[in-house]
N, C-alpha and C positions, 0 to 999 in steps of 0.2 A: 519731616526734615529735622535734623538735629539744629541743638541752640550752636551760634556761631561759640568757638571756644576751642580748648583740646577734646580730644577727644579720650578719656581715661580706657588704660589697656589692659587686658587678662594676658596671661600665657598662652592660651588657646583661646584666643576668641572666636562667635561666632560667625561666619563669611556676614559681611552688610555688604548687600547691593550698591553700585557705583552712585545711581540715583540718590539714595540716602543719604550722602555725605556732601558737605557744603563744602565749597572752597576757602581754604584760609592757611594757617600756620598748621602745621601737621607735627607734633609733639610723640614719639614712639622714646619707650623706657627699654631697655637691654640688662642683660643680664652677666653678672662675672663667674666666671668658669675656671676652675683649676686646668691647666692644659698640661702639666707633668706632678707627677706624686711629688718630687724633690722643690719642685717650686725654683730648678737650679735653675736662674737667670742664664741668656746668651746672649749672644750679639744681635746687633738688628739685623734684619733679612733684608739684602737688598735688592730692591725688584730690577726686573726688567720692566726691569721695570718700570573753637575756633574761636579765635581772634578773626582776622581774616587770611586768610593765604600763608596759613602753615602747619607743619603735619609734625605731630611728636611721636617719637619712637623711643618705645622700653627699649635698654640696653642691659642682660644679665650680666653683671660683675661676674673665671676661675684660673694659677701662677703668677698672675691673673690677666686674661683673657676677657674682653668685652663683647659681648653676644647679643644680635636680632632676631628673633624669631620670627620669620615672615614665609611664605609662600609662594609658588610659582606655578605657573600654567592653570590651565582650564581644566579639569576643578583643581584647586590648589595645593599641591605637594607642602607639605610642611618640611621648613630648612630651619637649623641653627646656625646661622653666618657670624664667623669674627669679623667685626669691623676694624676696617680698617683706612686712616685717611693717609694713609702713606703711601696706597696705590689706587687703581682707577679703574681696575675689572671688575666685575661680579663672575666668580665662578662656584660651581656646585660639583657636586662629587653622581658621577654619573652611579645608577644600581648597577647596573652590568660590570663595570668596572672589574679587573680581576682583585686591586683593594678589598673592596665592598664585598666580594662575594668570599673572603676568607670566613670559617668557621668563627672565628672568634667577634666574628659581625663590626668590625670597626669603626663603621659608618653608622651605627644605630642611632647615638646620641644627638649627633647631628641631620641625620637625613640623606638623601639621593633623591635625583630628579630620574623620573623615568620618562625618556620623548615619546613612549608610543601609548602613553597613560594623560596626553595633553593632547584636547582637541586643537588647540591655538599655535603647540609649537609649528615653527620655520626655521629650518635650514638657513644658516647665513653661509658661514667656509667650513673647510676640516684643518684649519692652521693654526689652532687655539693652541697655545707655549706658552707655557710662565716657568720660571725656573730662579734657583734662591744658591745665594752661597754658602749656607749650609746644606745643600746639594739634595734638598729638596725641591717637589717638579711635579705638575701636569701637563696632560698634551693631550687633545680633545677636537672635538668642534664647536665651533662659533652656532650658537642659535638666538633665537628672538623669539619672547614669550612675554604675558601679562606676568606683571611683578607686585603682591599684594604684601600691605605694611600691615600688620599688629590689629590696626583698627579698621581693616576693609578698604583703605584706601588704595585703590588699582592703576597700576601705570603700563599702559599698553607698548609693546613694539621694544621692548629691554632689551636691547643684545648682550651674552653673557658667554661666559665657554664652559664646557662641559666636560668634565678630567674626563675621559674613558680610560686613561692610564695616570695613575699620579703615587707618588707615596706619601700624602700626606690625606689624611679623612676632615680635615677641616674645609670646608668651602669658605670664600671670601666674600663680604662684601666692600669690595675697596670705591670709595667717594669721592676719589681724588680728581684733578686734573683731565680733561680728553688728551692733552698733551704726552701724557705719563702711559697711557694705555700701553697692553706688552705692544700691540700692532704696529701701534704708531713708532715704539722705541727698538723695534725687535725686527720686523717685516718692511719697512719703510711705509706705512699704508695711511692714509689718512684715517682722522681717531674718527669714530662713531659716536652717537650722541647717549652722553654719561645718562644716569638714572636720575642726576639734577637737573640735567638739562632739559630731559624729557618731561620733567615734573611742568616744570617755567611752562612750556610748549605746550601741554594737556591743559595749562589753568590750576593747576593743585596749587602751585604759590607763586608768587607774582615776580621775582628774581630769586637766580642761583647763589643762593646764600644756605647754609645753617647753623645754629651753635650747637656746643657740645658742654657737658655740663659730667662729669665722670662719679663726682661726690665722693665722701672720702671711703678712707681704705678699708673701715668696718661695715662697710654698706653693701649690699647683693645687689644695686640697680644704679642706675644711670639713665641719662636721656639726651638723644640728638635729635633738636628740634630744626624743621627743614621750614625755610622762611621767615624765622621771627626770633625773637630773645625772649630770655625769662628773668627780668628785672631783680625779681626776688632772690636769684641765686647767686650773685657776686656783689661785693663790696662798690657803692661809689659810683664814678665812671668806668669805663672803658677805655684804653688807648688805640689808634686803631695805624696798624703799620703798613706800611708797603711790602709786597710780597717779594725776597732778591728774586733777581734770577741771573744768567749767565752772561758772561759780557758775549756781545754779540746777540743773543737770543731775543726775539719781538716776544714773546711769550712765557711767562712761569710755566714750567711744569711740574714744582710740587710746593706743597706749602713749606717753605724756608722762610726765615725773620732772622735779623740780624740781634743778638745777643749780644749789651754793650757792659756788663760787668757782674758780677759774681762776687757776696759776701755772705758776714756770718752774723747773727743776730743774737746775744741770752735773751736769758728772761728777767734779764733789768736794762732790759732795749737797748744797751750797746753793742756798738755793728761793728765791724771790722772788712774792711776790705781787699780780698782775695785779691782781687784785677787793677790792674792801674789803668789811668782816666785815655785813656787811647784804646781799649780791649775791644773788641769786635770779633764775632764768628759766626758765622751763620750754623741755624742751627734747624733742623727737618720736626716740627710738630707730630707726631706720628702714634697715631692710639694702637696699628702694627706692634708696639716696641715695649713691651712690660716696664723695663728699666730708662734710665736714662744715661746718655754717654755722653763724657765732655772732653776735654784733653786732658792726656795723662797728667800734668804736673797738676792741673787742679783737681785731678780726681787723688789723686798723692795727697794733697793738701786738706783735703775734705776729708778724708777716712782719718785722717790723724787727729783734726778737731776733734771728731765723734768718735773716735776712739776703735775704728774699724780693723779688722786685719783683712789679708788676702789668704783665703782658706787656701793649704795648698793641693784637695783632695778636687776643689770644683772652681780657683782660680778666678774666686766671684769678693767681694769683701763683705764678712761679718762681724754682726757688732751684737753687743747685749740689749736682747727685745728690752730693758730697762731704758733703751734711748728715749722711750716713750714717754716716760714720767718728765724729761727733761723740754722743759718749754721755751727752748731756741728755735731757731730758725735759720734754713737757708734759700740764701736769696738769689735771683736771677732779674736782672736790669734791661728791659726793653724800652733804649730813646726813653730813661726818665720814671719809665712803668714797673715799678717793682711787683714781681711778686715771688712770695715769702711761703713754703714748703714749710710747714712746722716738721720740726724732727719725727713730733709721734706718726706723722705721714710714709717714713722713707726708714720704719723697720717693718721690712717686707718676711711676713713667718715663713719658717723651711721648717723642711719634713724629711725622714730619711726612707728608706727605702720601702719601709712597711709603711707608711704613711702615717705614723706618729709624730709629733713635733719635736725639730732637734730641737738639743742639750748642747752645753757645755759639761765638763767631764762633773763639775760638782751637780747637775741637774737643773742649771738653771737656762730659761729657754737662749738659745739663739736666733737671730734672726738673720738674715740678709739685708746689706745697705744699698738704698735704691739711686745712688748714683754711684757710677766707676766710669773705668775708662776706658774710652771709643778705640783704642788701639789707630788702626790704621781707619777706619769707616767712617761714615758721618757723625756728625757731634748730632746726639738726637735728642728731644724731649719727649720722652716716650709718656707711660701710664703715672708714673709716680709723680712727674711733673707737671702732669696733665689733672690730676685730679684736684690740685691746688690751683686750679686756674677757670674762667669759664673761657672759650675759645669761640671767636664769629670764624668761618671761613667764606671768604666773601668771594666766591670765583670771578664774580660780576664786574668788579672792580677792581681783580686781584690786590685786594688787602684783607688782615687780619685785624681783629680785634681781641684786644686782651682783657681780662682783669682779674681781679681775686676772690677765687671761689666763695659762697659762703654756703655751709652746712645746715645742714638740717630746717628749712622753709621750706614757706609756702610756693604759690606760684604765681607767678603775674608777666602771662605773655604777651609780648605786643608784636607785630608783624614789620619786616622788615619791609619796606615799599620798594620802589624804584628812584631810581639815583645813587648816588653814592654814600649818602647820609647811614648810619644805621645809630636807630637809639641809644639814647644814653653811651654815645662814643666821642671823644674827642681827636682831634690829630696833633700830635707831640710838633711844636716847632721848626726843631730838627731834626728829624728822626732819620736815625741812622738804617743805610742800606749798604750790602755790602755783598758781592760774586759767590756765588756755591763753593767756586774754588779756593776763595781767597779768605785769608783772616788776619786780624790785626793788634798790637800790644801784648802784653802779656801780666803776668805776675805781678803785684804791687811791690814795691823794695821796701816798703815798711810791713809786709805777710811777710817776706825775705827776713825780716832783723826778727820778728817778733818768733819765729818759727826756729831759729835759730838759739833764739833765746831761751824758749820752749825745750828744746833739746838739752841747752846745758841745765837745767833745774831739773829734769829729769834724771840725771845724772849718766846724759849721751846716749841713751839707749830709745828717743825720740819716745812717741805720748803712750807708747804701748808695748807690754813683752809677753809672748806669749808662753813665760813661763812660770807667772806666777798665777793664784788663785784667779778667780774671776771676778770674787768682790774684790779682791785688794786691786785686779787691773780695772775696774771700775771706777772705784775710788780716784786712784792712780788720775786716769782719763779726765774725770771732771775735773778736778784739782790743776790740771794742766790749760785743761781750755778755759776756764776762768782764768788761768794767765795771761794766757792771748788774747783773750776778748774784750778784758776789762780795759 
């Protein structure tokens, strides 16, 4: 028997018999993945979209892309899955596939399931659809097969879909919601039971709960631990919120939190306040989403602080990778919970075409800024915001748990039980809830005078021109934001 505890994960590990492993918190690390050479940021995709009793999963950090490496059927196909908690299928990319079967092999990296290389697979439908508005798409069948984690750990009866047609070679593993399923949202079908749920049900962990823990942005690994917390990696407490959901709706179907204000922090801890004291928006958690989107006037607001522009070649904002040396912060307010994105977090590096690191014309690196604006789409808190944060998803209860990341520790997991409780969490007084659809307040009027003021000491040409040097707009940029901030 192993000792109760996590269980620590290779990349390839060896198959452990079901027997071997004890019930408790299941701990799996993932890994990050470049997913385009340009690292050119998009929109989010929207779907159709031991201790005791908990299981950890590596997660590889690449544009950056967070990765499990896990297995399926009888004997185990090796898969590299994005995760993702912004949806609720697991699908893989079928071998037969006409994708898969191009010369240039585009499924290597990640894997294909083959059904007549699994003694276990079952046949559920042939009505498997997902499809993205950036007009990417699978269409496949529904099967049911044993679902194996990182560390042997086996979850029997998985329903999954299988692209036999798709253009994308990424397979999914989405953890979200049954509610969120394509079927449920697409087919009208009742949802099936999620790969959490089946967890609860087998005994692997005692409620549908996991955290997620991303680490920062120099780091290749990550971990979503499924039943438990890891104490040691966030500051403090916890705050723990109510999940929105729709008016009229008995049910959430995705992880949404109400989002009550937005500010700016130096590094002689004066804050500024973006949002005035009425601000609310719901906002989609979503490890799906590299970037994060917020509305345009505070993404406006935000790039001029930091001194961002909007490239007009990929329509994304970049800033000088020097944002880094600069030890401010921006903040995001949840009912009371701050947390605080240090700048060196949200210069995201870019590459150009040859896969070298862009420049600015004098050679000095550029980067990409990881927050802009959601346009018309959900306001999201994608990767960049996520990695400054630890995150509970507590289906169980529908609520979240928040707090602020911390870097670089050890580990110390404790198991999430049954009830509503989860460690080291507390619940905000008032905590704000607020409809998918709806949002509330806006802008502060002293951001409004200080931002304005900003402008005339610049001499009207706001914090940034892209037509001088890139030290001198450098310069420029700090010199302004210490205006506003102080």
């Amino acid at each position: 028997m192993l000792a109760l505890g996590v269980v620590s994960v290779s990349a390839n590990p060896a198959p452990v018999p079901d027997a071997a492993l004890s019930s408790g918190p299941r701990a799996f690390k993932f890994e990050k993945v470049k997913k385009n050479i340009n690292n050119i940021p998009v929109q989010p995709r929207l779907r159709y979209a031991k201790r005791s009793d908990t299981v950890l999963q590596r997660l590889e950090n690449a544009d950056f892309l967070y990765y499990a490496n896990v297995s399926l059927g009888t004997p185990g196909q090796p898969l590299r899955l994005h995760l993702d908690t912004g949806s609720s299928d697991i699908w893989v990319e079928s071998a037969s596939s006409e994708l898969c079967q191009q010369p240039s092999n585009p499924c290597a990296a990640t894997g294909t399931f083959s059904r007549s290389k699994s003694s276990t697979y079952k046949k559920v439908a042939d009505d498997f659809s997902i499809s993205y508005v950036d007009g990417e798409y699978a269409n496949g069948d529904y099967g049911s097969d044993v679902f194996h984690f990182a560390d042997g750990t086996s979850v029997k009866g998985l329903q999954f879909g299988i692209g036999l047609e798709s253009t994308s070679s990424e397979g999914i593993m989405g953890i979200g919601m049954a509610a969120n399923e394509v079927q449920v949202q697409r087919l009208g079908k009742a949802p099936y039971k999620t790969l959490v749920e089946l967890m609860v049900e087998q005994g692997i962990i005692k409620t549908k709960a996991y955290s997620l823990y991303l680490n920062d942005l120099e780091a290749s690994t990550g971990e979503v631990l499924f039943g438990g917390i890891d104490t040691a990696k966030f500051e403090g407490q916890l705050a723990t919120l109510p999940i929105d959901r729709r008016a009229g709706q008995l049910k959430p179907k995705e992880f949404i939190v109400t989002c009550t204000g937005v500010s700016l922090t130096n590094d002689e801890n004066n804050s500024l306040s973006i949002t005035d004291n009425d601000f609310a928006i719901p906002v989609l958690l979503d490890t799906g989403s590299t970037y994060t989107y917020v509305p345009g006037d505070i993404a406006r607001i935000l790039a001029a602080q930091v001194g961002a522009q909007v490239s007009a070649g990929t329509a994304v904002p970049i800033v000088p990778c020097d944002i880094r040396n600069y030890r401010g912060s921006i903040n995001f307010d949840f009912s009371g919970k701050k947390i605080a994105i240090p700048l060196s977090q949200l210069a995201v590096d870019a590459f150009t075409n040859d896969g070298s690191p862009a420049t600015f014309s004098d050679g000095s690196p550029l980067c990409y800024f990881g927050i802009m604006d959601s346009g018309d789409s959900t306001y999201v808190m994608g990767d960049t915001f996520l990695r400054a944060a630890y995150v509970v998803y507590d289906i169980e209860n529908e609520q979240i748990s928040l707090g602020q990341a911390k870097y670089g520790t050890g580990s110390n997991i404790v198991e999430i039980g049954t009830g509503k409780d989860i460690p080291k969490a507390t619940v905000p007084a008032n905590a704000e809830t607020i409809s998918p659809t709806e949002t509330r307040g806006g802008i502060s009027t002293d951001m409004t005078a200080s931002s304005d003021a900003t402008n005339k000491q610049s001499g009207g040409m706001g914090v940034i021109s892209l037509f001088r040097s890139h030290q001198q707009v450098w310069a420029l940029v700090l010199a302004a934001t210490l205006i506003v901030i102080l």
